[in-house]
C-alpha positions as CSV (number, residue, x, y, z in Angstrom):
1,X,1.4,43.2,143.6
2,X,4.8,44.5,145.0
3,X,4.7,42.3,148.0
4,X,4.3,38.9,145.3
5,X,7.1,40.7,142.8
6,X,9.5,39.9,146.3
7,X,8.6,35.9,146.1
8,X,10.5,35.6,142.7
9,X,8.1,33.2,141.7
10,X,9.1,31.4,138.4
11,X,5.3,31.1,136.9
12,X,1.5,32.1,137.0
13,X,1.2,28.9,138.3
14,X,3.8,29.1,141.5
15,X,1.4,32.6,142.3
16,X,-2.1,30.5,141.9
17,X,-0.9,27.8,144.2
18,X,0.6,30.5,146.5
19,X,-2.6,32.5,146.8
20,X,-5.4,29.4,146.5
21,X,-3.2,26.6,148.5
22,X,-5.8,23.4,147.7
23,X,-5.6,19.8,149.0
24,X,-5.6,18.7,145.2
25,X,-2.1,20.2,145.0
26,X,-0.5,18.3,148.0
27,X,2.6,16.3,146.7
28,X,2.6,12.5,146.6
29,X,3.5,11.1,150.4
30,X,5.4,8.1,148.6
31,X,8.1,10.8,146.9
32,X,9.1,10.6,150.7
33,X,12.0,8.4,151.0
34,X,11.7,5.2,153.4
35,X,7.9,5.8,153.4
36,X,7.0,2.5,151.1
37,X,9.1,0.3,153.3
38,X,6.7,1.7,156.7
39,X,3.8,1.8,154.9
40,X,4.1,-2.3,154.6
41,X,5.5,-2.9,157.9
42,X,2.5,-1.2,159.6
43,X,0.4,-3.0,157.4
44,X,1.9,-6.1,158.1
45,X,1.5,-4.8,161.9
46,X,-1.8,-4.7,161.4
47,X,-2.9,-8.0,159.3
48,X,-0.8,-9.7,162.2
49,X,-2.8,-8.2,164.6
50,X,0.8,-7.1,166.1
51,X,0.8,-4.8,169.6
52,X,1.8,-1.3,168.7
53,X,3.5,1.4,170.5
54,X,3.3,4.8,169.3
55,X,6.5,6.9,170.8
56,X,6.1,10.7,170.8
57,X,7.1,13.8,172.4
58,X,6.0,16.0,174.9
59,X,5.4,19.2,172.9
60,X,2.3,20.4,170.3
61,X,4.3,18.6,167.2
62,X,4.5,15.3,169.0
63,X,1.0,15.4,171.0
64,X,-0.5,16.2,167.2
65,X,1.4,13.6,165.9
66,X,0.4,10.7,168.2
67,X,-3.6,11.4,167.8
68,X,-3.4,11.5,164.5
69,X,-1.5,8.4,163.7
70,X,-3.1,6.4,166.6
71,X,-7.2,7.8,165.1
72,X,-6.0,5.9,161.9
73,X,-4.3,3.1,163.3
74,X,-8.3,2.7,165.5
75,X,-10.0,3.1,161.8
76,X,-7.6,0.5,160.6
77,X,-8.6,-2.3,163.5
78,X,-5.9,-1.7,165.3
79,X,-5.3,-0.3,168.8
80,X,-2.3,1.2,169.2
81,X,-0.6,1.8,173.3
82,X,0.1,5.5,173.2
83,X,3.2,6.7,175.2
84,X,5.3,10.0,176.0
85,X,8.4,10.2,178.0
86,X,8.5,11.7,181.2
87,X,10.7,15.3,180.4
88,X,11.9,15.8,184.3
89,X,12.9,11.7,184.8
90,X,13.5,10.5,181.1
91,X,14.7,13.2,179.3
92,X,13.8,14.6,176.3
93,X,12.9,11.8,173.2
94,X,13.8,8.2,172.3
95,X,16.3,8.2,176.1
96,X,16.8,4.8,177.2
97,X,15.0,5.2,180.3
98,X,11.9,6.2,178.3
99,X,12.6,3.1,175.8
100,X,13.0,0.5,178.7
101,X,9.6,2.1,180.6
102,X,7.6,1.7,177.2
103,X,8.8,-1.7,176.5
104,X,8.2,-2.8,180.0
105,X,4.7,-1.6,180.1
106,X,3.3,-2.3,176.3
107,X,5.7,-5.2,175.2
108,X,5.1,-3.9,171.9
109,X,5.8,-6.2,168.4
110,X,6.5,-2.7,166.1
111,X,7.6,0.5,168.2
112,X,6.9,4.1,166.2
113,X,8.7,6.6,167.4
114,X,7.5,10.3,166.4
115,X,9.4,13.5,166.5
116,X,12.1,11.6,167.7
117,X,14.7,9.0,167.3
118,X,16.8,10.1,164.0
119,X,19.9,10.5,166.6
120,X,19.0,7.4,169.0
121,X,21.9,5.1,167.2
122,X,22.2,3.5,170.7
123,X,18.9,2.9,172.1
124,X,17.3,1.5,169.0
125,X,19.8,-1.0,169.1
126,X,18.8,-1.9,172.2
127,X,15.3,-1.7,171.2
128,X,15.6,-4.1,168.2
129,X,18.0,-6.5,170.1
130,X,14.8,-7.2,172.6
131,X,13.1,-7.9,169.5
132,X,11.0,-4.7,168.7
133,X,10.4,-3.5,165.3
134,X,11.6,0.6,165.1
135,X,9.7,3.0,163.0
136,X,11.1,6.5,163.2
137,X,9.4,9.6,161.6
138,X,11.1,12.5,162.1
139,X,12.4,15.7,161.3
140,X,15.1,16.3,163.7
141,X,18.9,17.1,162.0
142,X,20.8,14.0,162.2
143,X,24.1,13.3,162.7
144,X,27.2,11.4,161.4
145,X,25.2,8.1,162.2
146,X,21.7,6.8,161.2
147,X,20.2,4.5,163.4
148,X,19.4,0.6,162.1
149,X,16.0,0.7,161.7
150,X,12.8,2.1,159.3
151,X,12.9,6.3,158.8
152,X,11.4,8.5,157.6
153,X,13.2,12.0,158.2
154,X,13.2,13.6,154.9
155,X,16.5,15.2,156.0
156,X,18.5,12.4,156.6
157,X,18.6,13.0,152.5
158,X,18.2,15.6,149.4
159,X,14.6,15.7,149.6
160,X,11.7,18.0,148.5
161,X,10.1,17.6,152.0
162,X,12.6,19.1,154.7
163,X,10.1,21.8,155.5
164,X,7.6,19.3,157.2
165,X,7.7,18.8,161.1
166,X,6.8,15.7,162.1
167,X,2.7,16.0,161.7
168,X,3.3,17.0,158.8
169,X,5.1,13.4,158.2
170,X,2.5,11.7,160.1
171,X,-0.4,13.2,157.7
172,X,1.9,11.6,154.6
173,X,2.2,8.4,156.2
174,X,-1.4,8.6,156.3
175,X,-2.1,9.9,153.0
176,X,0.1,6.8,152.2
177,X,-1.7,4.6,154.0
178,X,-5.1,5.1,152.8
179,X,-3.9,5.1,149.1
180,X,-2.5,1.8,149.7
181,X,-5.9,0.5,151.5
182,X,-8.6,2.7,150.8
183,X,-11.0,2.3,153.9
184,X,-13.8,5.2,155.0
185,X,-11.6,7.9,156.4
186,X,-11.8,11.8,156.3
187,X,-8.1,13.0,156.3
188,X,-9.2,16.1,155.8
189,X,-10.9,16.5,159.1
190,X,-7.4,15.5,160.5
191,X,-5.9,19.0,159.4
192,X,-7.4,20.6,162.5
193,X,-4.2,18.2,164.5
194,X,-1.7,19.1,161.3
195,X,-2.1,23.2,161.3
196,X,-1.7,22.8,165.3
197,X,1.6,20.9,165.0
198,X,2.7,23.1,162.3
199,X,2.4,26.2,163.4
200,X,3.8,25.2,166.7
201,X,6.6,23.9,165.6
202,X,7.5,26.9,164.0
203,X,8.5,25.5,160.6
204,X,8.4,27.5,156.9
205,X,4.6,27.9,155.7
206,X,5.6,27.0,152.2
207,X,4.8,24.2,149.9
208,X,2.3,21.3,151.8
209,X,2.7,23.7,155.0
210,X,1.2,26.3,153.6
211,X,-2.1,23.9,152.6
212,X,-1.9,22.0,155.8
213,X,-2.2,25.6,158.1
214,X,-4.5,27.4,155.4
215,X,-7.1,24.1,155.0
216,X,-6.3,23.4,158.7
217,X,-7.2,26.7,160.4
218,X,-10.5,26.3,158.9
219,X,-10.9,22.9,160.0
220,X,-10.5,24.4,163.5
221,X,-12.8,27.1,163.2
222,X,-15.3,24.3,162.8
223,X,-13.8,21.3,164.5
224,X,-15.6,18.5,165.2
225,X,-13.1,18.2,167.6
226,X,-14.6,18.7,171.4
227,X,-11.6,19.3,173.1
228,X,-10.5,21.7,170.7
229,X,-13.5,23.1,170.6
230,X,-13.3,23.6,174.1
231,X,-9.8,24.5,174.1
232,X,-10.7,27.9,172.0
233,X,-13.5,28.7,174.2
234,X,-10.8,28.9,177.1
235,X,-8.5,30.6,175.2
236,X,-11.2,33.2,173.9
237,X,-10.3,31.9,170.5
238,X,-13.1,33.2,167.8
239,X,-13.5,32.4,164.1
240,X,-12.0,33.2,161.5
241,X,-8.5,31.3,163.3
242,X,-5.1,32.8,162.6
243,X,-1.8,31.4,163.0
244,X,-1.8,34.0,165.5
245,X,-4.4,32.3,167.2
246,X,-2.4,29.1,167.5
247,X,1.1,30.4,168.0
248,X,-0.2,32.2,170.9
249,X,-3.4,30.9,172.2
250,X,-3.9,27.4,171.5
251,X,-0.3,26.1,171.2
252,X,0.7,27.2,174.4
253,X,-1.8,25.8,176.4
254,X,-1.3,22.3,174.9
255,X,2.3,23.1,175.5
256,X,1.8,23.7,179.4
257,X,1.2,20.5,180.6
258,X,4.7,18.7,178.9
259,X,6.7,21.7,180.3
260,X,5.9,21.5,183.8
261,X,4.7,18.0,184.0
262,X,3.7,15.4,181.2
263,X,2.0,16.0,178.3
264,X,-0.8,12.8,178.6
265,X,-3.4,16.1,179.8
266,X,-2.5,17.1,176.3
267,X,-3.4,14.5,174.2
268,X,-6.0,13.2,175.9
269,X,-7.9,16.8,175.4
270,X,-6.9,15.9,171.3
271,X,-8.4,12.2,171.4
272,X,-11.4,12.3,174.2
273,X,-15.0,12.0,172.3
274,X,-16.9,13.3,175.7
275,X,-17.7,16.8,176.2
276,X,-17.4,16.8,180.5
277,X,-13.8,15.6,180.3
278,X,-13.0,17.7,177.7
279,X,-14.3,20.7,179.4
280,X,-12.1,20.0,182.2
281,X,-9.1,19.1,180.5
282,X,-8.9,22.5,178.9
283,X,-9.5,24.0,182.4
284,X,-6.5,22.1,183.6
285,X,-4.6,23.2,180.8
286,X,-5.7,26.9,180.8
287,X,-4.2,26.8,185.0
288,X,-1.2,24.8,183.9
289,X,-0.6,27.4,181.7
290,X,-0.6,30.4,184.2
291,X,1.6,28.2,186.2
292,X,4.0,28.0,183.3
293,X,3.9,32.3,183.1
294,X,4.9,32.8,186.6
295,X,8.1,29.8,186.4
296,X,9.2,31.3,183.3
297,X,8.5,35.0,184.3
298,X,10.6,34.2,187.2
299,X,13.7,32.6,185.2
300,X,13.3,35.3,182.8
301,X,14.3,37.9,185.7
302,X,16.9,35.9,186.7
303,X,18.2,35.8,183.0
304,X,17.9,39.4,182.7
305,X,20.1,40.2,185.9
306,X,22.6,38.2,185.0
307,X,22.9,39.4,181.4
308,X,23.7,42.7,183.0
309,X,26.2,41.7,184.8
310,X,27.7,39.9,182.0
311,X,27.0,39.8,178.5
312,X,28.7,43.1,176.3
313,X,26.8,43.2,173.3
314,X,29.9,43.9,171.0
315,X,31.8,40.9,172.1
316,X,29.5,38.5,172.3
317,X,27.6,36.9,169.0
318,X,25.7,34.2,171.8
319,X,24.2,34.0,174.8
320,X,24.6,31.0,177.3
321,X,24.0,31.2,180.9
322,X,22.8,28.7,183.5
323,X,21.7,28.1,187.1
324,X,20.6,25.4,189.7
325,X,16.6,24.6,189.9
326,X,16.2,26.8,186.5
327,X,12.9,24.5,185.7
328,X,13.8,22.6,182.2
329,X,10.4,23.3,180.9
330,X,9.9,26.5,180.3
331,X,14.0,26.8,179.4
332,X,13.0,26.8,175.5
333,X,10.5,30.1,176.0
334,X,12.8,31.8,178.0
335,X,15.8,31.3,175.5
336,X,13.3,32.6,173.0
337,X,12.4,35.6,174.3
338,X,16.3,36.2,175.3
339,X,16.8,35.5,171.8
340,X,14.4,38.0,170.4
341,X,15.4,40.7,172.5
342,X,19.0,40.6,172.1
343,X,19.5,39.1,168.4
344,X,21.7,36.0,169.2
345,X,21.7,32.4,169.2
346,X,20.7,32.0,173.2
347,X,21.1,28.3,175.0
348,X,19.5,28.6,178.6
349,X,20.5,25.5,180.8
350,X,19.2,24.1,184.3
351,X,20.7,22.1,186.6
352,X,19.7,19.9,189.3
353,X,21.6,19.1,192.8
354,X,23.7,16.8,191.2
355,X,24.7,19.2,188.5
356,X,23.4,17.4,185.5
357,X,21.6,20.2,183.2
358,X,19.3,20.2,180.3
359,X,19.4,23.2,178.4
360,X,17.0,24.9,175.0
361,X,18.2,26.8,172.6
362,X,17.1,28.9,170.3
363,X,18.6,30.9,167.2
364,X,18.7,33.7,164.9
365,X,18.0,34.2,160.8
366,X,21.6,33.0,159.6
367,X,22.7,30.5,162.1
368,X,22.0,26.8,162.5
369,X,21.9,26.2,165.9
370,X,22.7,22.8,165.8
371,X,25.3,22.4,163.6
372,X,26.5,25.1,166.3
373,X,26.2,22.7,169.1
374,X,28.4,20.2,166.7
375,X,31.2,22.0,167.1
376,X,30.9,21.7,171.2
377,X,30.1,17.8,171.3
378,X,33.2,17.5,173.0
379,X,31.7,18.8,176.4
380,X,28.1,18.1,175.8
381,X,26.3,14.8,177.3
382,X,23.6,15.2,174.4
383,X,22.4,17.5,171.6
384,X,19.7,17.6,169.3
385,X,17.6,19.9,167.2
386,X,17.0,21.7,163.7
387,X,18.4,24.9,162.7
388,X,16.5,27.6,164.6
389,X,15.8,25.4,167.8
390,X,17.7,22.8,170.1
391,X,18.3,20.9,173.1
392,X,21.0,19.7,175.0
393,X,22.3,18.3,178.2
394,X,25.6,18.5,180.0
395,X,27.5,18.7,183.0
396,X,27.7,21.9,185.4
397,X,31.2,21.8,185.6
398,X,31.7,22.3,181.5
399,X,28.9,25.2,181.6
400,X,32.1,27.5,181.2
401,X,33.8,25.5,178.1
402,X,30.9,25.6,176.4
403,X,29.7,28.5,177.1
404,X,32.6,29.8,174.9
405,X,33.1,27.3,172.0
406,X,29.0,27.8,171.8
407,X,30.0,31.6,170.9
408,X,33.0,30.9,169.1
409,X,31.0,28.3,166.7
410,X,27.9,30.8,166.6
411,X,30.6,33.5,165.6
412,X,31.9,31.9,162.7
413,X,28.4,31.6,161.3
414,X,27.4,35.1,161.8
415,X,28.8,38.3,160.7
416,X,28.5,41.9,162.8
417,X,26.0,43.0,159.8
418,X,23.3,39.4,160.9
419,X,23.6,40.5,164.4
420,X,22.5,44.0,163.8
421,X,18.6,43.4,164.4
422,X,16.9,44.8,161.2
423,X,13.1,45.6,160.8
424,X,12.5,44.4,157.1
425,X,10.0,47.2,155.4
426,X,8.1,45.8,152.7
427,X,6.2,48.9,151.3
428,X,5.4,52.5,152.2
429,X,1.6,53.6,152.2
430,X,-0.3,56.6,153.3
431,X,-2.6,56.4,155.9
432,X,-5.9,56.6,153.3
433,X,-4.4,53.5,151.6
434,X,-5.5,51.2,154.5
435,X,-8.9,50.2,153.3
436,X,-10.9,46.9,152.4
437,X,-9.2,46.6,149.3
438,X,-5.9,46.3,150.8
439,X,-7.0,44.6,153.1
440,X,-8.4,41.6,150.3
441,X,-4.9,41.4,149.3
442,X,-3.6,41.3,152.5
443,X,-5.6,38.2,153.4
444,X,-4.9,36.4,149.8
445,X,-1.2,36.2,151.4
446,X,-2.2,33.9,154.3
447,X,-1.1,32.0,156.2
448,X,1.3,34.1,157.8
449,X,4.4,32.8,160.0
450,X,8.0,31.3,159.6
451,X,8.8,31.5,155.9
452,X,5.6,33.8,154.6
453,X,6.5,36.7,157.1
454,X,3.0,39.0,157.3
455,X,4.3,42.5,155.9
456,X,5.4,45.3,157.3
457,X,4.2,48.6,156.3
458,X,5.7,52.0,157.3
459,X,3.6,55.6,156.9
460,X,5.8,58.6,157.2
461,X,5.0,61.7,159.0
462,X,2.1,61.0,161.3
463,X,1.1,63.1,163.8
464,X,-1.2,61.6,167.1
465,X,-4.4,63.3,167.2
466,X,-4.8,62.4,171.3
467,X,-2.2,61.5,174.1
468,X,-1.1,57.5,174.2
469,X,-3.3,55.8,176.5
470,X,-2.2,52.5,178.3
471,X,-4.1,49.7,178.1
472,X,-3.7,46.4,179.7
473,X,-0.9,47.6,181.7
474,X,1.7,47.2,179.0
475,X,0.3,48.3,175.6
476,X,-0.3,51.7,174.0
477,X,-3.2,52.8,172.4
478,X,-2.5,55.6,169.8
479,X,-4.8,57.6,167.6
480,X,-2.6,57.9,164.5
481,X,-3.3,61.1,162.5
482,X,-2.4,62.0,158.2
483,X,-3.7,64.9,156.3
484,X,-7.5,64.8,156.9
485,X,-7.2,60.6,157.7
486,X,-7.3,59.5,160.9
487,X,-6.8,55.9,162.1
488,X,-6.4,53.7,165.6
489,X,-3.4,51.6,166.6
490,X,-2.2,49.3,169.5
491,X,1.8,49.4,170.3
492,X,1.9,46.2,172.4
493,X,4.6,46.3,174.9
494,X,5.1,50.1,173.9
495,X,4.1,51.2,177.9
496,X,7.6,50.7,178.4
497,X,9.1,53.0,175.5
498,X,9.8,56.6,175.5
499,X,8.1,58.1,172.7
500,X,9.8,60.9,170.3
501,X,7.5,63.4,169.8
502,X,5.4,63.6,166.9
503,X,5.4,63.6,163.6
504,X,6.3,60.0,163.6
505,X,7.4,57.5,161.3
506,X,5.4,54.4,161.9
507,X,6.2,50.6,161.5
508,X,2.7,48.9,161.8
509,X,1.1,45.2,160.6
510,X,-2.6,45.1,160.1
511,X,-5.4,43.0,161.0
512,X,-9.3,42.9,161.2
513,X,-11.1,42.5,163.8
514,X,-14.8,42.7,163.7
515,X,-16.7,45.7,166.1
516,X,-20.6,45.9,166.6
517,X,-21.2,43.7,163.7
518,X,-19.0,45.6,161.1
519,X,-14.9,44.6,160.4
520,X,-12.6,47.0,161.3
521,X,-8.8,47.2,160.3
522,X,-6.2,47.2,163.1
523,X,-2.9,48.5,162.8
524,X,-0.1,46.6,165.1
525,X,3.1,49.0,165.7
526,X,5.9,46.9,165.5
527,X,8.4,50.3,165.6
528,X,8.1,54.6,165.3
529,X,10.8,57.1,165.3
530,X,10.8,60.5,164.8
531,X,9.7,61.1,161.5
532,X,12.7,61.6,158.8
533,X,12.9,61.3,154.5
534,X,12.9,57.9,152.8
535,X,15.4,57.4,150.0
């Protein structure tokens, strides 16, 4: 009850949608602005019998995107061409080169371009002036200038919707679609592709995110899917499926093959009916993957060396740093993890012989990235993004220039209080609390993730019945001990720590798991300190 007291809901009602998210409740797609005037071009795309080209990115949002749209486009008699860019030649999105290659190779009458496009003023002028239709549903930030053509990016105004990433969009244009033309289509065995995208993409699990990941993860669990089916057999992925699950399982093996090469592996695995090549394409993926590990453990290193050389944690509210042959793919993990571990808005760049880079960014709670990267347009080729992620691309020779107006911008956003990293508490229970009741409750909050945090409990005064035992090379196993209570917890990534000695206070999540048949709760230590009073 404490932990639904912190929502501020306004009603009963806000708290029965909250804890029983249903499909019945999603809001109208047509409250969308732009989405009438694409509904009845693809339509007329369609009566026409008009060549379609579905544009979409490289990543888990765009590869969702793209077999979604293109399985209703097939129910609707048409065939759409599906294409993606090429990150290491063409760049990231709607680049010209990518435009020019699609248009060469599909010769399409209507172009769709999908997690993309809301800043591509130029090239969909050039698109349009060949005589190609432009659809654009995104959810990118956009900039001073809209481009001429059909979008739907709910923040390009004041809308209700600026929490969706572009599935999300896609399953309204859908939505749209068949209540315009009613035809024999389950939507709802489509939220397998939306809870994917959305969980990637890291957006806020509120409002038709919260349904889409809740009914979604379910959909998985089941999925008549085969290469997703197959994809959680490689990924040792069991039901019931967590946002965990996909964040950390799933997602990054779809990921793999657009970071280090193109992301058609990807997709295909999402769209293929036959159970041999889905087999292998998860294989493929599941290598791709450990490929992807070792380039970004190896940047990662590099990162870290040079961050000791350089960055002084009381001067600097960013981090930017930069170096030849830094593989652009994996440049958005890296900046991640950078970003976690040092609480600040991080841009990690690459550049090749000819010292053009391409750079990721990621940020912090309080600072929009991009309207950071605004600020330093002046030596930047290209940015783009949302507020906690971003990419750009610029010349070696201004790495130095920007790397300062990035932390001057970044500074006037955030105060020394936001970059003081904070562990938010949300209740203090004993040890004999954690039971299946709380447990119940616990669950009734899910979907966890950006924008529904999973809480954070603390127990004060523990004591560990046994030594700390490593597991898996880098994790701690403890036997947590209070009063006559006694209770097992993994510390990932706690190997490395020194450990006060006990009594402990202890910062832990929980989670099921199920053992010989009968569940189990598991407590996650997030932090412990020696143990002290609570005010």
């Amino acid at each position: 009850m404490r932990l639904l007291q912190r929502k501020q809901f306004q009603c009963t009602d806000d708290v029965r949608a909250f804890l029983n998210p249903r499909l019945a409740g999603l809001a109208d797609p047509f409250l969308l602005g732009g989405m009438q005037h694409a509904v009845e071009r693809i339509f007329h795309a369609i009566d026409c019998r008009q060549r379609i080209a579905l544009f979409g990115d490289y990543d888990v949002d765009g590869v969702t995107s793209l077999a979604l749209l293109s399985q209703i486009l097939r129910a609707y008699g048409n065939e759409p061409a599906l294409f993606l860019p090429l990150r290491m030649e063409e760049g990231y999105g709607l680049s010209a080169e990518a435009a020019a290659r699609c248009l060469r190779q599909y010769e399409p009458q209507l172009l769709i371009a999908i997690d993309c496009g809301t800043s591509s003023v130029a090239e969909i002028r050039s698109i349009k002036k060949a005589g190609v239709d432009v659809i654009v549903v995104d959810h990118h930030e956009p900039k001073a200038e809209l481009p001429d053509c059909l979008l739907v990016n709910p923040k390009t105004i004041e809308s209700a919707f600026h929490y969706l990433c572009s599935v999300g969009l896609i399953f309204k244009l859908c939505h749209a679609l068949l209540k315009t033309r009613r035809i024999d289509f389950d939507l709802k065995s489509a939220l397998d592709l939306v809870a994917l995208g959305t969980v990637a993409d890291i957006v806020p699990l509120r409002g038709d995110n919260r349904v889409f990941v809740k009914s979604g993860s379910t959909v998985i669990g089941g999925s008549g899917r085969v290469g997703i089916t197959k994809l959680m057999e490689i990924a040792g992925v069991t039901q019931p499926v967590t946002p965990d699950d996909i964040g950390f399982r799933l997602g990054p093996r779809l990921n793999a093959a657009g970071r280090l090469a193109t992301a058609e592996k990807a997709l295909r695995l999402l769209i293929t009916e036959s159970e041999v090549e889905a087999a292998q394409l998860a294989q493929e993926l599941d290598v791709q993957n450990r490929q992807r590990q070792e380039v970004e453990k190896h940047i990662l290193q590099k990162a870290e060396e040079e961050l000791c050389r350089s960055f002084d944690a009381s001067r600097d509210a960013g981090i930017v740093l930069g170096a030849r042959e830094w593989h652009p793919g994996v440049l958005g993990i890296v900046a991640s993890r950078i970003s976690k571990k040092y609480h600040r808005p991080t841009i990690i760049v690459g550049f090749d012989e000819n010292g053009a880079g391409k750079g990721s960014g990621r940020s912090i709670e309080g600072c929009s990235i991009v309207r950071a990267l605004a600020e330093c347009s002046a030596v930047l080729e290209k940015f783009g993004g949302h507020e906690m992620a971003a990419g750009v691309t610029l010349r070696e020779e201004n790495l130095s220039k920007f790397r300062q107006r990035f932390l001057d911008a970044v500074r006037h956003q955030l105060s020394d209080e936001a970059l003081s990293p904070r562990l938010h508490l949300d209740a203090e229970i004993g040890l004999s609390d954690i039971n299946v009741d709380l447990l119940h409750w616990h669950e009734m909050l899910q979907p966890f993730g950006n924008g529904n945090r999973q809480p954070t409990f603390v127990s004060a005064s523990v004591d560990c019945s046994r030594p700390p035992r490593v597991v898996g090379e880098r994790h701690l196993e403890l036997r947590l001990k209070q009063r006559n209570r006694h209770q097992r917890a993994i510390f990932f990534d706690g190997a490395a720590s020194t450990l006060p000695p006990p009594p402990w206070d202890v910062a832990f999540r929980i989670r099921s798991s199920v053992f010989q048949g009968e569940t189990r709760i598991d407590l996650h230590v997030q932090a412990l300190r020696s143990a002290a009073s609570f005010d």
